[in-house]
C-alpha positions as CSV (number, residue, x, y, z in Angstrom):
1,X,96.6,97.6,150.0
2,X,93.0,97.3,151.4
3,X,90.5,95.8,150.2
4,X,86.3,96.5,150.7
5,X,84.4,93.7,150.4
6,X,80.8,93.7,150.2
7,X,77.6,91.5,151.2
8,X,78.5,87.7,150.3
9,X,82.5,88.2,149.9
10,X,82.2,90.0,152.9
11,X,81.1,87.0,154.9
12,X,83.1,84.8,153.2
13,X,86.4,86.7,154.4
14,X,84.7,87.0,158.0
15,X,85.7,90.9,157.7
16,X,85.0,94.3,155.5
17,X,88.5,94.3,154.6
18,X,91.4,92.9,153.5
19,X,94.8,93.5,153.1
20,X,96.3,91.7,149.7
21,X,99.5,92.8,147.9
22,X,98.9,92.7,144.1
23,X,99.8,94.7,141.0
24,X,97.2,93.7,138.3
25,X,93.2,93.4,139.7
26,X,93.2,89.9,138.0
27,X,95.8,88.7,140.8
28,X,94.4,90.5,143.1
29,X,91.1,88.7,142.4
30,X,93.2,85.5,142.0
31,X,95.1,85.9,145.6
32,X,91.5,86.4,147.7
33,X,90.1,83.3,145.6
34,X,93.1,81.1,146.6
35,X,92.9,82.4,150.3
36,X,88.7,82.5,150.6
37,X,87.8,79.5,148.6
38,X,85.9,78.6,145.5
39,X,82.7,80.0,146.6
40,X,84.4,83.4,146.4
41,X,85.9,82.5,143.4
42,X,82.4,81.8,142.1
43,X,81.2,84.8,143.0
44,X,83.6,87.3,142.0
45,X,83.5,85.2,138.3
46,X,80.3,87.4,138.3
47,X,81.2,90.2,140.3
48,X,82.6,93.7,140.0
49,X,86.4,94.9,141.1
50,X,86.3,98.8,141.7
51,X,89.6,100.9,141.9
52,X,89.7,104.4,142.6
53,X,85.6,104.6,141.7
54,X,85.9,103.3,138.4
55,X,85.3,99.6,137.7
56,X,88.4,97.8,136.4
57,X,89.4,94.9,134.1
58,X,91.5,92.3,135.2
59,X,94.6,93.6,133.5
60,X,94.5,97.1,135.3
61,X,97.5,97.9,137.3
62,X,96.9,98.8,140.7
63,X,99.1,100.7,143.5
64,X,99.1,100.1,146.9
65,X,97.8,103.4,147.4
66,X,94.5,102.5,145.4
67,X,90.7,102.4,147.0
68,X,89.5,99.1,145.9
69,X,86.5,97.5,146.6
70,X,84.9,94.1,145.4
71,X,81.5,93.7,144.9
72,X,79.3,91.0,144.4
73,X,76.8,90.4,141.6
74,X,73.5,92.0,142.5
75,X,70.4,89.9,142.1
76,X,66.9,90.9,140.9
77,X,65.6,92.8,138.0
78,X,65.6,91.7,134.5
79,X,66.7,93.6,131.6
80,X,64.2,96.6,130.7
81,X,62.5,97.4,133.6
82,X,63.2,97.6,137.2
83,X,61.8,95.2,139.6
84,X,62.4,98.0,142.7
85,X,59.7,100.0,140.8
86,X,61.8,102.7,139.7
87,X,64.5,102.4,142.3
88,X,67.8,102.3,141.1
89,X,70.7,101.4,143.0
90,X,74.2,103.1,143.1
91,X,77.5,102.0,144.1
92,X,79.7,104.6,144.8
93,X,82.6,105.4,146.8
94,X,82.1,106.2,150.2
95,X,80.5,103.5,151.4
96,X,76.9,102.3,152.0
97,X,73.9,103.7,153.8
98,X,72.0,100.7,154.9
99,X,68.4,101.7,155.2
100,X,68.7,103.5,151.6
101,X,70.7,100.8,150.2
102,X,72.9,103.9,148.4
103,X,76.3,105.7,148.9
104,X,76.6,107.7,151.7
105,X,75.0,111.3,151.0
106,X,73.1,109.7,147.5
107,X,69.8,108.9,147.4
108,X,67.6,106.8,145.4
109,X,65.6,108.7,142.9
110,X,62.5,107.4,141.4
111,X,60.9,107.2,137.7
């Protein structure tokens, strides 16, 4: 299946995507860790695995037909209020729209 990878994983894999053959997300997460290093490893101990737009557990099965994407911890913030001053971010399938920061065709709305 292919894999999106995102921001820090991406330039730790040197590409957007992967291939990886894995039934469960957890060995999925395991086989990228073993072939990109501990730093991935690290981050992905923090990060988020997405499958068909949903984020998934470890134990979720997987087919090779499945849109998954792996995305690093985001940074900033604190809990309560927003450090982008009302700006929230969104992940969603599609991919990214660099300048807003958002899925393509989303934009940011404001508090």
């Amino acid at each position: 299946m292919k894999v999106r990878l995102f921001a820090a994983l991406k330039d730790l894999a040197g590409a957007s995507e992967v291939d990886v053959e894995a039934s469960t997300v957890g060995g999925l997460v395991e086989q990228l860790s073993q072939r990109f290093g501990p730093s991935f490893d690290r981050i992905m101990s923090a990060g988020t695995v997405v499958v068909d737009g949903e984020k998934a557990p470890p134990d979720r099965e997987i087919s090779p037909d499945a849109e998954v994407a792996l995305l690093p911890p985001v940074s900033g913030g604190s809990s309560g209020e927003s450090s982008h001053r009302g700006r929230r971010s969104c992940w969603l399938r599609g991919g990214l729209d660099q300048k807003e920061g958002c899925a393509v065709g989303h934009r940011h709305r404001s508090s």
